[in-house]
C-alpha positions as CSV (number, residue, x, y, z in Angstrom):
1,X,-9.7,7.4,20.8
2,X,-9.1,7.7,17.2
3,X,-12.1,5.5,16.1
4,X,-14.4,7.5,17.7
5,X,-13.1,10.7,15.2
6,X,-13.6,8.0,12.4
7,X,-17.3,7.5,13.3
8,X,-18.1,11.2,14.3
9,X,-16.7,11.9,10.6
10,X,-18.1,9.1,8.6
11,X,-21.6,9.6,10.2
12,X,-21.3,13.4,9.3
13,X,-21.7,12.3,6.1
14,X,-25.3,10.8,6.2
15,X,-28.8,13.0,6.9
16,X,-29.4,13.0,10.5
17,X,-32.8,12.7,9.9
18,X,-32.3,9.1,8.3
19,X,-34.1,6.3,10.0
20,X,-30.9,4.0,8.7
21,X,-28.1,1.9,10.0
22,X,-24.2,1.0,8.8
23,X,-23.2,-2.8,9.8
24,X,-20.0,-4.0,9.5
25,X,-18.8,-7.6,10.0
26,X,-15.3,-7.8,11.6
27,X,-12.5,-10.5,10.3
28,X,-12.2,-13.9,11.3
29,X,-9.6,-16.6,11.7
30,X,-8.4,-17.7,8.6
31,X,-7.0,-21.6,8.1
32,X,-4.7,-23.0,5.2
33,X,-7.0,-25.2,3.5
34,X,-8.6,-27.5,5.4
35,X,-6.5,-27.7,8.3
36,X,-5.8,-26.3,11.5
37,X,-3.4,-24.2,10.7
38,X,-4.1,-20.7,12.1
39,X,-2.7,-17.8,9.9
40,X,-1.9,-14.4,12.5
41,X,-5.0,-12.5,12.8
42,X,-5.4,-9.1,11.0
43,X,-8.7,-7.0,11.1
44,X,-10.3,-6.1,8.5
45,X,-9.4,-2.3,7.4
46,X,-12.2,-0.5,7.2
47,X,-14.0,-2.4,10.6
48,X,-10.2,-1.8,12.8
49,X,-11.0,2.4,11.6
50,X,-14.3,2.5,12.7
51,X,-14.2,0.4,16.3
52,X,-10.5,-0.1,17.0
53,X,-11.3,-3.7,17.5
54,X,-8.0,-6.0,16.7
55,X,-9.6,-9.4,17.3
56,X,-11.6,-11.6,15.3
57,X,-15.5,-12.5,15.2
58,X,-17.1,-8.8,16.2
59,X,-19.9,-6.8,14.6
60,X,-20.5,-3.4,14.6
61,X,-23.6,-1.0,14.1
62,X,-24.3,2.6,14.2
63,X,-27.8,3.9,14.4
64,X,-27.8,7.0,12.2
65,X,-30.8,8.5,14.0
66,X,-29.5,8.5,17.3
67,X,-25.7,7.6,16.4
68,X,-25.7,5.2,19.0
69,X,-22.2,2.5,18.4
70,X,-23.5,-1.0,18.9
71,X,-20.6,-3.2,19.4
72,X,-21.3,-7.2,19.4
73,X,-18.6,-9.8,21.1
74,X,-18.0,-13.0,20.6
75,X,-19.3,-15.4,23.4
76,X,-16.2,-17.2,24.7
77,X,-16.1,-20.3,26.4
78,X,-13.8,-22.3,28.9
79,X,-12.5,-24.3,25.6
80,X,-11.6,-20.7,24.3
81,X,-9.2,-19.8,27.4
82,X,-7.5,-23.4,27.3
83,X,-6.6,-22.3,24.1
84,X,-6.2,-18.9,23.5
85,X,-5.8,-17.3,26.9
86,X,-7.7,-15.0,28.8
87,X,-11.1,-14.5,28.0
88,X,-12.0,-10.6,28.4
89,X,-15.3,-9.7,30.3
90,X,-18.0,-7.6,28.6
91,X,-16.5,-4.8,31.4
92,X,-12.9,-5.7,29.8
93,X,-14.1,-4.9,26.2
94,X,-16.3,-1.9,27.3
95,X,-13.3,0.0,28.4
96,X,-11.2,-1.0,26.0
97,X,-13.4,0.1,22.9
98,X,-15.2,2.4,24.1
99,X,-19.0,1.5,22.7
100,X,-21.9,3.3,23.3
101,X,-24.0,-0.2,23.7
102,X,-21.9,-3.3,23.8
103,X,-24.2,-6.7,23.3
104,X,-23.3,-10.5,22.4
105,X,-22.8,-11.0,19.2
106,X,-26.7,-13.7,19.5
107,X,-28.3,-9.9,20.3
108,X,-28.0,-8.6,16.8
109,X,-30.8,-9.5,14.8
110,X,-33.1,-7.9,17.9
111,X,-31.4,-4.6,18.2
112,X,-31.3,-4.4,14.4
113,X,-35.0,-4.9,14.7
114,X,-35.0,-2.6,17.7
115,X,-33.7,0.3,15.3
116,X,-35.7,-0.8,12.9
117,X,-33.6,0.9,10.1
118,X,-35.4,2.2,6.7
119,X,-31.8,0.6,4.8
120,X,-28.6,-0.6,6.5
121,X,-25.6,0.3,4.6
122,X,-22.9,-2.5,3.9
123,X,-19.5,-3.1,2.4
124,X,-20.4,-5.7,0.1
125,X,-22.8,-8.5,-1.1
126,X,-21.2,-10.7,0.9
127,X,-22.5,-8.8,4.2
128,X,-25.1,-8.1,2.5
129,X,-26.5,-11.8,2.2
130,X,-25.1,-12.1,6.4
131,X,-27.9,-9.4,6.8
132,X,-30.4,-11.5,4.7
133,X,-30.3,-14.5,6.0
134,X,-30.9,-12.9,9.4
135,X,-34.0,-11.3,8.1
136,X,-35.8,-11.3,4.8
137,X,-37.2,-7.6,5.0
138,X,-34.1,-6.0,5.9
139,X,-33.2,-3.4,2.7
140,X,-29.8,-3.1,2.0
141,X,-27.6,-0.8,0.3
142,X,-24.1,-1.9,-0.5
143,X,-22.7,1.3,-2.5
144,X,-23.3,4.4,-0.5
145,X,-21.6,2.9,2.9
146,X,-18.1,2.2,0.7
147,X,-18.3,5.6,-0.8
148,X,-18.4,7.3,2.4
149,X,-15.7,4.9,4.1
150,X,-13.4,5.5,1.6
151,X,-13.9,9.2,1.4
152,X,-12.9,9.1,5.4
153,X,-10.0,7.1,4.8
154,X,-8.7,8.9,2.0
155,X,-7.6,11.8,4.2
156,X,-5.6,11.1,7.0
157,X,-6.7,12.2,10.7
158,X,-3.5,13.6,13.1
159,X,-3.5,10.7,15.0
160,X,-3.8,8.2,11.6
161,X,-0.9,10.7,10.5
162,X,1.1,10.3,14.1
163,X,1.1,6.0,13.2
164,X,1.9,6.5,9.8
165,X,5.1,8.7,10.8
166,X,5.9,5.9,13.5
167,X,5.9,2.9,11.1
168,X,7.7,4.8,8.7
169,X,10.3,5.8,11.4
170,X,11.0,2.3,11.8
171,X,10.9,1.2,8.3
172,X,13.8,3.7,7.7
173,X,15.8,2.0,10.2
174,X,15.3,-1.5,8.9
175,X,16.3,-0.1,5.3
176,X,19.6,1.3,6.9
177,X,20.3,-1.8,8.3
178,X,19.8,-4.1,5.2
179,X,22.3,-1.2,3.6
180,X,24.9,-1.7,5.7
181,X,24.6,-5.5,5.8
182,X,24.5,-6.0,2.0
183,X,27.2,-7.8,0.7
184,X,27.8,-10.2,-2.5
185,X,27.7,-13.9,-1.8
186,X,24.5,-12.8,0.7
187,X,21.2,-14.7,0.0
188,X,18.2,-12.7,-0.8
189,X,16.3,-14.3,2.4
190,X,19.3,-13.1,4.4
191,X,18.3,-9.9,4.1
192,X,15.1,-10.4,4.8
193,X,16.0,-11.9,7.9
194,X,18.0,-8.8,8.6
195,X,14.8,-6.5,7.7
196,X,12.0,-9.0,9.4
197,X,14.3,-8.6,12.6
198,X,14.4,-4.8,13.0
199,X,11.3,-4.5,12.4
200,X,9.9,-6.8,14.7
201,X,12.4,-6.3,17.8
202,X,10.8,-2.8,17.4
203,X,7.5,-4.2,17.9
204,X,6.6,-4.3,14.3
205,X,4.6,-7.4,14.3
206,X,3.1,-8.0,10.8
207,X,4.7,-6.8,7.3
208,X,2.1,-4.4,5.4
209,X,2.5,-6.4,2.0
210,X,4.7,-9.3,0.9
211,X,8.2,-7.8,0.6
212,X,10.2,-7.9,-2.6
213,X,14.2,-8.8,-2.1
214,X,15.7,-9.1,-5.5
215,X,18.8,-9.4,-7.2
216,X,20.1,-9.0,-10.2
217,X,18.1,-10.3,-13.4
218,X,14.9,-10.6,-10.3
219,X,15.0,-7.1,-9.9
220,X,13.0,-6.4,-12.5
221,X,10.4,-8.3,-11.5
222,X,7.5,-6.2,-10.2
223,X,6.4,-8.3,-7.7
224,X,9.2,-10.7,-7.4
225,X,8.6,-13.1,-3.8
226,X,10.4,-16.3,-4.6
227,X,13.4,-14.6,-2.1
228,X,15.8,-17.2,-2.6
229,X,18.5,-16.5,-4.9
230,X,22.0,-15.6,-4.5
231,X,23.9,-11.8,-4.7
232,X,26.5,-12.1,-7.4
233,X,29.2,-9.6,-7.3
234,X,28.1,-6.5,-8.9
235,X,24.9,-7.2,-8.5
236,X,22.0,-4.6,-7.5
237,X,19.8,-5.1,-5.0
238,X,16.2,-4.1,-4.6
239,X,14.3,-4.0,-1.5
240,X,10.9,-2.5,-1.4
241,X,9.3,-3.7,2.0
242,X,7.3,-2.4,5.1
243,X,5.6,-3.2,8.4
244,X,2.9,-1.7,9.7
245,X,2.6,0.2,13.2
246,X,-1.1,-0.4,14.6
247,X,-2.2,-1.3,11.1
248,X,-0.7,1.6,8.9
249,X,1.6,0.8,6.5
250,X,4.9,2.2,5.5
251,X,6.4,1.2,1.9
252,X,10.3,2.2,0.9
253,X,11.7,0.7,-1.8
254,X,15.6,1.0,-2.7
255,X,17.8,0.1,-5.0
256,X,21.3,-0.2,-4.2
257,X,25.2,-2.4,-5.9
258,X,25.5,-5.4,-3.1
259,X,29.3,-4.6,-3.5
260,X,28.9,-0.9,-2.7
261,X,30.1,0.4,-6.2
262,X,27.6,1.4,-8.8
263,X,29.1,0.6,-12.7
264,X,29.3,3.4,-14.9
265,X,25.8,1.8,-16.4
266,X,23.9,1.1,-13.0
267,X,25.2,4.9,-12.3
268,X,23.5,6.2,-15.3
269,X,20.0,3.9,-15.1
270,X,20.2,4.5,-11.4
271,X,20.5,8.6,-11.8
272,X,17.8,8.8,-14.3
273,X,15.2,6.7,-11.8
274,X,16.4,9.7,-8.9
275,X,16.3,12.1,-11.3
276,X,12.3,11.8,-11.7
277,X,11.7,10.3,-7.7
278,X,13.4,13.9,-6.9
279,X,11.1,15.7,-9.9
280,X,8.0,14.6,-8.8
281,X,8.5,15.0,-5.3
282,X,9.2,18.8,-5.8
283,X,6.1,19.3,-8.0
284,X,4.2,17.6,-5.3
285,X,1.2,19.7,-3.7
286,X,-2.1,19.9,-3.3
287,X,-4.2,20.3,-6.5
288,X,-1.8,18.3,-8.7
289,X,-2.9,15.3,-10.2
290,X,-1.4,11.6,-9.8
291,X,-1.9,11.4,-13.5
292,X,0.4,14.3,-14.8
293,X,3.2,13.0,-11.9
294,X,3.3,10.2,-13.9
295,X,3.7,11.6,-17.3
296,X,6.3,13.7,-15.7
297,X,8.4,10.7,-14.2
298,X,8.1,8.8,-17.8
299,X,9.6,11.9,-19.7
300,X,11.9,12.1,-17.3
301,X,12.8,8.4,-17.6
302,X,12.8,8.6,-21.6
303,X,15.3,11.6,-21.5
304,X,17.6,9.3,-19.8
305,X,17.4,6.7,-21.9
306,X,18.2,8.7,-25.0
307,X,21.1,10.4,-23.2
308,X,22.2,6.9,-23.0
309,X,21.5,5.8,-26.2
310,X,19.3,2.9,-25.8
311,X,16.3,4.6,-27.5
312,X,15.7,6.8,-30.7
313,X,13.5,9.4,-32.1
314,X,12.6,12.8,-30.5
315,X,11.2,12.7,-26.2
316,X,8.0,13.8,-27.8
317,X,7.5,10.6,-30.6
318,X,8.9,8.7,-27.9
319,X,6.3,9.7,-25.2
320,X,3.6,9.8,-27.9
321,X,4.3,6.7,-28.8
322,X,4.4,5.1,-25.0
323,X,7.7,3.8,-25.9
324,X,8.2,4.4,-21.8
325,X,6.0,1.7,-20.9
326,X,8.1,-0.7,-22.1
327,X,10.5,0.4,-19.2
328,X,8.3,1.7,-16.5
329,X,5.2,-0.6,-16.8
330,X,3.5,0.5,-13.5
331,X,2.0,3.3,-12.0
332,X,4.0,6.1,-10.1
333,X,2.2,5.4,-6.9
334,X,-0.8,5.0,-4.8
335,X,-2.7,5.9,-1.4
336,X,-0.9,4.7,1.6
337,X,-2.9,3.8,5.0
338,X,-4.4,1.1,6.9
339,X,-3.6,-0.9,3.7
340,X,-0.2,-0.6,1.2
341,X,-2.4,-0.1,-1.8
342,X,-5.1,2.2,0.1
343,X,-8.5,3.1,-0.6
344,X,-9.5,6.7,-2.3
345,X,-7.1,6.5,-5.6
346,X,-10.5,6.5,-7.7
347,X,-13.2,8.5,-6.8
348,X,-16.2,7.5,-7.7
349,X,-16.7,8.3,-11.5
350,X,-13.5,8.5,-12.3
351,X,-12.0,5.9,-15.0
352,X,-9.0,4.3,-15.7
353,X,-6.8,5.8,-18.5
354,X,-6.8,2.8,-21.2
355,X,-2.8,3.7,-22.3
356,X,0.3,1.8,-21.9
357,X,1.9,2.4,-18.7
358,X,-0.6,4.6,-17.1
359,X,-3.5,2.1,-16.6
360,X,-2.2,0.8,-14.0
361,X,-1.7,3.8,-11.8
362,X,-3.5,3.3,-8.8
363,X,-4.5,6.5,-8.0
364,X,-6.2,9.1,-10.6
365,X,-7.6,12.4,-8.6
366,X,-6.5,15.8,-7.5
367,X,-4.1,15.2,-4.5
368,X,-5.8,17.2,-1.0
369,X,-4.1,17.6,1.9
370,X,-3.8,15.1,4.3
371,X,-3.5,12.7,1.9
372,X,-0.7,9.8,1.8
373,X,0.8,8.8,-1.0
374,X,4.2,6.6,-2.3
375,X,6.1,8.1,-5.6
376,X,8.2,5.1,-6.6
377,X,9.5,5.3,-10.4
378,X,11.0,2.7,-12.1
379,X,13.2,2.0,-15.0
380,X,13.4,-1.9,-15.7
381,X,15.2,-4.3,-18.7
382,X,12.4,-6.7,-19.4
383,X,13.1,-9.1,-22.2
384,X,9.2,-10.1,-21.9
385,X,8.5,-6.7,-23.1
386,X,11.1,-5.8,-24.8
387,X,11.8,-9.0,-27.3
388,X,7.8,-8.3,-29.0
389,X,8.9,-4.7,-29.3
390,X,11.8,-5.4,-31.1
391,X,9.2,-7.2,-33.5
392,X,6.9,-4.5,-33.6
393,X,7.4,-2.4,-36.6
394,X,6.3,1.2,-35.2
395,X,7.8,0.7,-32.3
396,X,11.3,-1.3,-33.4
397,X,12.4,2.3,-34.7
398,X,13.1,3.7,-31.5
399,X,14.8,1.0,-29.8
400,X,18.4,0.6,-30.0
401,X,18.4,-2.8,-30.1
402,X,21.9,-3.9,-29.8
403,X,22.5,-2.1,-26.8
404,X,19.2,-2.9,-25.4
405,X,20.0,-6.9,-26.0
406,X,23.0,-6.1,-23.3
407,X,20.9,-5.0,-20.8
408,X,18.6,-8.2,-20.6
409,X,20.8,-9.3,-17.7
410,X,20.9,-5.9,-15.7
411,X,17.4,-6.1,-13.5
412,X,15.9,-2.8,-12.8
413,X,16.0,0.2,-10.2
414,X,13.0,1.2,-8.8
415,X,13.1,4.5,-5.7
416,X,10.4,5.0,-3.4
417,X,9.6,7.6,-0.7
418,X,6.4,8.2,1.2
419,X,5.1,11.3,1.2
420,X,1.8,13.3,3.3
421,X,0.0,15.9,1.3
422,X,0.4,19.6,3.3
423,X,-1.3,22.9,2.8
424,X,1.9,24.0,0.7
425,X,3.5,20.8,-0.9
426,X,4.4,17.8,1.9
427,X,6.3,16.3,3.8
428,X,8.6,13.3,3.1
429,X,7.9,10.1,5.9
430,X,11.0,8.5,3.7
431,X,15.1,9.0,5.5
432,X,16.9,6.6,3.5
433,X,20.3,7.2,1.7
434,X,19.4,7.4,-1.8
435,X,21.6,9.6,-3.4
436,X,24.5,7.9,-5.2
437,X,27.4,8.2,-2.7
438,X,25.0,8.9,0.4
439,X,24.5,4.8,-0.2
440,X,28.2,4.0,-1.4
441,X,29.5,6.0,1.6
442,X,26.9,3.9,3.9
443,X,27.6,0.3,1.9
444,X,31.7,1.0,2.6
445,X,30.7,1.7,6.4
């Protein structure tokens, strides 16, 4: 059972001589508002990895002296079955999960008092004060439990690995399908529709993030949901969507013309976005950091623009300068796992980078194998940034303005592939045309 690797490793990490404990509070129903409106169950990250458990109102504990797994159910009553459904017996959740000790959840204040536990690590303050309110005396630590958790996480088991090639596996399907579907006069929800269906008649239940379908001017908005909006002819598309396959995420974005023809322009801006996705993806390996991918994918981005002549000035005044974050605002990537944006892309210590552009990057460390990362450059027309630049006097001088003005209407492209860190570079989770007449040849059928 994979959960049972994830506790084996996360209690390596503690002295087995410590009298402590690690409690975790699973997730619970949600409502909208104040009504009775249910919104689908999904577990709480870090409490599915350790336990497995994909139902709401558990409690865990390990006892780091004896690493003895306390799991606590839910009592559920008849009410609960009429309902809900079946109600499992404590032998029903035993095999299922696997627990050393499995109590109700009313039996965790006495074995917590049973372990007696010098400090019982936490996620957060919010668990923290749970823990309090159950007893006064209890100490409680609510640092060194996420450290350790998200050191776990941050590199992937085989099995973790094995779901993360499965939902990416179907993700690639669903993209193929929205490709060949696209046409102009389509709505943007359309082909969500289309994607939502392939996933789920694949048994891909719950989307990893809220998906971005965008046309046209929408496209260059980063996180663009309003999905409703129709594909003019000559329009580009961009899709960046996932589901997730027993909680792991996959996340492909693609940018494709919803007639199947890319313009001499959205050939160009489309080539130069490739051009650093295919870059950075070759100088991927272990011991590289997320930081100089970046910078690599920005020169590579500001090169294109100058061949096109839509900025000024030398690549180096121009990179110096950050004239790049004007067009690709975001990161390059981050962690992928049981959540899109996954845990690990900051160790402990490590800052942000206060500079245009590369603040934002969600992951800053030395790439290890068995990591999971998305690379996902982006070139994007955005008059919000672009109109105060214009204004700016040090940066005004490298901005072709004219031709910039032109492009106000164009969107943006933005590629992305998923990649796992190997001993000697990585391996690519992503098999979707992106190569210029790989999609034109797919589009035409």
């Amino acid at each position: 059972m994979p959960a049972q690797l994830h506790r084996k490793k996360l209690l390596s990490l503690f002295d087995e001589s410590q009298e402590g404990a690690v409690y975790i509070k699973g997730g619970e129903l949600m409502y909208r508002y104040q009504t009775d409106y249910e919104f689908p169950f999904r577990q709480e990250s870090n409490f599915w990895y350790l336990t497995g458990v994909d139902e709401p109102d558990y409690h865990m504990i390990l006892d780091l002296k004896t690493q003895t797994y306390h799991l606590f159910a839910p009592k559920r009553d008849a009410q609960f079955a009429v309902w809900h459904g079946h109600v499992k017996t404590m032998d029903d959740i035993k095999t299922l999960y696997e627990p050393d000790e499995l109590h109700f959840e009313n039996k965790l204040l006495s074995v917590l008092k049973d372990i007696n536990p010098s400090t019982i690590y936490c996620l957060n303050e919010e668990q923290a004060e749970f823990l309090e309110d159950l007893d006064r005396n209890f100490s409680v630590d609510t640092e060194s439990l996420v450290d350790a958790i998200t050191y776990c996480r941050s590199i992937k088991t085989d099995d973790e690995l094995n779901m993360l090639r499965e939902s990416a596996s179907i993700n690639n399907i669903s993209h193929r399908k929205v490709m060949e579907s696209v046409k102009p006069g389509m709505y943007e929800y359309e082909l969500k529709a289309i994607f939502d269906f392939h996933q789920q008649s694949r048994g891909l239940l719950f989307d990893a993030y809220n998906g971005i379908h965008a046309a046209g001017r929408n496209s260059s908005v980063l996180h663009y949901t309003d999905c409703d909006s129709r594909l003019n002819n000559g329009d580009l598309y961009l899709i960046d969507a996932g589901f997730e396959y027993e909680g792991y995420a996959s996340d492909v974005t693609r940018t494709y013309p919803c007639n199947g023809r890319f313009t001499g322009d959205q050939a160009k801006v489309y080539q130069t976005v490739l051009n650093a996705l295919n870059e950075v993806i070759k100088a991927t390996k272990p011991g590289v950091k997320m930081e100089d991918l970046h910078m690599m994918s920005a020169e590579i981005i500001i090169r294109g623009l100058k061949d096109m002549g839509l900025v000024k000035g030398s690549v180096e005044d121009l990179m110096e300068n950050d004239i790049f974050a004007l067009f690709f605002p975001h990161g390059l990537g981050h962690f992928l796992g049981l959540d899109t944006h996954d845990v690990g892309g900051y160790p402990k210590g490590v800052e942000r980078i206060d500079r245009p552009g590369i603040r934002f990057l969600r992951a800053r460390r030395e790439l290890q194998t068995g990591m999971v990362i998305t690379v996902e450059p982006g070139l994007y027309f955005i008059p919000a940034l672009l109109k105060p630049a214009f204004e700016d006097e040090e940066k005004s001088k490298f901005l072709n303005q004219s031709k910039l003005e032109a492009f106000f209407d164009f969107g943006g492209v933005r590629i992305e592939d998923n990649l796992v860190i190997t001993e000697d570079g990585y391996e690519n989770l992503t098999d979707v045309p992106k190569e210029i007449k790989e999609i034109e040849d797919l589009i035409k059928g």
